[in-house]
N, CA, C and O atoms as a DFTB+ gen file, in Angstrom:
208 C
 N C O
     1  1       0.825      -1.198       0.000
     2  2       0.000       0.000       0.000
     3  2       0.868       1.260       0.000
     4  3       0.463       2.128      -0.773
     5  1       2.113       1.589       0.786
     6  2       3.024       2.473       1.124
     7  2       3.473       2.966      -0.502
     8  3       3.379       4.048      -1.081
     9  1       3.951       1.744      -0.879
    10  2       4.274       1.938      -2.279
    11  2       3.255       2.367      -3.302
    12  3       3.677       3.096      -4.200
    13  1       2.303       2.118      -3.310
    14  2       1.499       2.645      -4.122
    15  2       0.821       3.962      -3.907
    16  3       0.371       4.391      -4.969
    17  1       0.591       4.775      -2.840
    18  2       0.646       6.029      -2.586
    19  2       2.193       6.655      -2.685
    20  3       2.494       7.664      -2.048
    21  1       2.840       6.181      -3.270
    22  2       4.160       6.863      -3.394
    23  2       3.753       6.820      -4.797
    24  3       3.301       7.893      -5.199
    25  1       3.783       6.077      -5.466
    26  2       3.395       5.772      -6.914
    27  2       2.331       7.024      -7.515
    28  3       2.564       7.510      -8.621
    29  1       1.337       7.422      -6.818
    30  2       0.326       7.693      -6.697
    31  2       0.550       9.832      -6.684
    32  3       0.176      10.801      -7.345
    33  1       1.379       9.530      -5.480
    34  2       1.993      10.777      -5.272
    35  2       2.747      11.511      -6.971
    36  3       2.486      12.549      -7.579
    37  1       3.564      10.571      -7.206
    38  2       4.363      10.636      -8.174
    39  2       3.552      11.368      -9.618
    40  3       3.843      12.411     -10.203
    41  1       2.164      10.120      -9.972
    42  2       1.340      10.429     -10.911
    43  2       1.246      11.947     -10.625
    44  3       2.203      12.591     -11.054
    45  1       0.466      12.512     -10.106
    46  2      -0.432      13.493      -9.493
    47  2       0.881      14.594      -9.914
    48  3       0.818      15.489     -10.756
    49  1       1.788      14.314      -9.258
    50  2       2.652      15.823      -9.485
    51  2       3.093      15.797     -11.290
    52  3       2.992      16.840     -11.935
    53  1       3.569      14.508     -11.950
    54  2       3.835      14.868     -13.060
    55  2       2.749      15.332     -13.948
    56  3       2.908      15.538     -15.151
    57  1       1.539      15.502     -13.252
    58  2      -0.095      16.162     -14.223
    59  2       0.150      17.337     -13.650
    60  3      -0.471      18.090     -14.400
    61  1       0.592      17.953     -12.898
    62  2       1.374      19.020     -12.637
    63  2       0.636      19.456     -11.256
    64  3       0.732      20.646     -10.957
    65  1      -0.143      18.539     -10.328
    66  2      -0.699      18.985      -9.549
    67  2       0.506      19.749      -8.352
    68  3       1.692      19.440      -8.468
    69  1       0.013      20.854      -7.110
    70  2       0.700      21.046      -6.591
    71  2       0.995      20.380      -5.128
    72  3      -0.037      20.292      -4.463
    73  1       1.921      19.993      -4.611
    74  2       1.899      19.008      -3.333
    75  2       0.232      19.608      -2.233
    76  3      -0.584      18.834      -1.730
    77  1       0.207      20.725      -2.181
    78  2      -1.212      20.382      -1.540
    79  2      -2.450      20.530      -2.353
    80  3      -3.505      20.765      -1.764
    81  1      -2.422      20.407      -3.763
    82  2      -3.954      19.676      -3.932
    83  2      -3.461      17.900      -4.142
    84  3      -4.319      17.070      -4.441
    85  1      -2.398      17.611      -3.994
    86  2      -1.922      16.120      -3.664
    87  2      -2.547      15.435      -2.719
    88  3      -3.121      14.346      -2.711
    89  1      -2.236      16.679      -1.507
    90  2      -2.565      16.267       0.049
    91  2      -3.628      16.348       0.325
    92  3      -4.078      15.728       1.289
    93  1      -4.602      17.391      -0.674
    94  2      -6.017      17.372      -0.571
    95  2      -6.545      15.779      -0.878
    96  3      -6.944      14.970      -0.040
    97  1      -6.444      15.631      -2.050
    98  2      -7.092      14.468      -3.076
    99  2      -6.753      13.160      -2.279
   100  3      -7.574      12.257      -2.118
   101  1      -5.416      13.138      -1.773
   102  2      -5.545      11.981      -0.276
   103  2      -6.304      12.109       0.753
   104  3      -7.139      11.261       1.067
   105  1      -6.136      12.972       1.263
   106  2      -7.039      12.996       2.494
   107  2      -8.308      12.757       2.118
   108  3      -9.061      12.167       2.893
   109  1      -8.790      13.227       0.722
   110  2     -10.479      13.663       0.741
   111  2     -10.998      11.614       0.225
   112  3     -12.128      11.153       0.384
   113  1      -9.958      10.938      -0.275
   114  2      -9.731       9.538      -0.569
   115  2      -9.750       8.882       0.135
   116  3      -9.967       7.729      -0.237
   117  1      -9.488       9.182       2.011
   118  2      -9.190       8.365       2.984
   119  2      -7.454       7.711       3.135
   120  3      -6.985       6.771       3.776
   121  1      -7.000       8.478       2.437
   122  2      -5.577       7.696       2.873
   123  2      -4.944       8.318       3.628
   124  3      -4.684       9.519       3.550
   125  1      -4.606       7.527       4.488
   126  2      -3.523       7.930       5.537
   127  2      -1.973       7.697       5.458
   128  3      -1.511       6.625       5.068
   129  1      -1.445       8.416       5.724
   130  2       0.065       8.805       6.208
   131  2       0.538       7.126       6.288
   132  3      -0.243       6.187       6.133
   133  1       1.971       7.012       6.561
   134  2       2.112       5.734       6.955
   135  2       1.785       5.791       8.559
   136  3       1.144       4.931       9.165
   137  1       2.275       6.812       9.046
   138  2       1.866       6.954      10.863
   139  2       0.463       6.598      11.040
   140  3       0.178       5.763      11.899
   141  1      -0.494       7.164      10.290
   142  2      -1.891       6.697      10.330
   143  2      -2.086       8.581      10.228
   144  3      -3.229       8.991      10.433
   145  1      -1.438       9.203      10.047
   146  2      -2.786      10.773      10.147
   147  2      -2.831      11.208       9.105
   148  3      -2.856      10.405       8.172
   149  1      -2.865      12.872       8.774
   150  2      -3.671      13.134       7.878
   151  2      -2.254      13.576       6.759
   152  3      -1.101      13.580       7.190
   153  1      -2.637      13.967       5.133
   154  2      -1.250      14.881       4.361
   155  2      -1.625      16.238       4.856
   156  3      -2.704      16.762       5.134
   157  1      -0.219      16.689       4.878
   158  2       0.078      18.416       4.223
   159  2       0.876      18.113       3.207
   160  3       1.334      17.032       2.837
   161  1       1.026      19.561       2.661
   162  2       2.032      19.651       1.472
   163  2       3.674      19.247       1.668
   164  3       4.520      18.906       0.841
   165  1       3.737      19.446       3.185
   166  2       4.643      19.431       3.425
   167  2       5.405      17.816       3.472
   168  3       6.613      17.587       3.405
   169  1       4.286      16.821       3.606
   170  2       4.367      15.789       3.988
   171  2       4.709      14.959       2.220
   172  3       5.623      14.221       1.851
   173  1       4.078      15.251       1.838
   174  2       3.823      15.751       0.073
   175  2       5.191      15.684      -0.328
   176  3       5.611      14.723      -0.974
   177  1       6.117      16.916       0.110
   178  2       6.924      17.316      -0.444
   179  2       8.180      16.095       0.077
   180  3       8.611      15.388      -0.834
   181  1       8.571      15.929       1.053
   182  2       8.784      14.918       1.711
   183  2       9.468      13.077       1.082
   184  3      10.400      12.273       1.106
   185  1       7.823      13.441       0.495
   186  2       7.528      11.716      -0.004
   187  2       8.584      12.147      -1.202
   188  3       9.657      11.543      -1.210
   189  1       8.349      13.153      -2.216
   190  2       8.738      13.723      -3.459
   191  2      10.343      13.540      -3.635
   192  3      10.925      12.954      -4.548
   193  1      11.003      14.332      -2.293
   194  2      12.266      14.415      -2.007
   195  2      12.657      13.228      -1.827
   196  3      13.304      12.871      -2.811
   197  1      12.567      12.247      -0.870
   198  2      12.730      11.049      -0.796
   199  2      13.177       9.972      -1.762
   200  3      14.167       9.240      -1.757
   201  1      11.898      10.123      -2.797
   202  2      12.321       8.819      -3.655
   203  2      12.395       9.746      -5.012
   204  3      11.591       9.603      -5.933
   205  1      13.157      10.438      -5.021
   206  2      13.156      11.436      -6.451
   207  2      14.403      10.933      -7.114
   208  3      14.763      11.405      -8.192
């Protein structure tokens, strides 16, 4: 699952979305964080940096 909201993340920004309508479109989806809470952009940005 982890992986596929990374995947997911990935899509979304190359359609050029910005990390928080990312974090919107998760949250408003029900997905949670790996911790279990909610996105920010910041969290967004994060995932982006990570596996870039």
């Amino acid at each position: 699952m982890e992986q596929e909201t990374i995947a997911l993340i990935h899509r979304h920004r190359r359609a050029g979305k910005s990390p928080q309508k990312i974090a919107d479109f998760l949250n408003a989806q029900g997905v949670a964080t790996k911790r279990g809470g909610t996105w920010h952009h910041s969290t967004v940005r994060k995932v982006l940096g990570r596996s870039a």
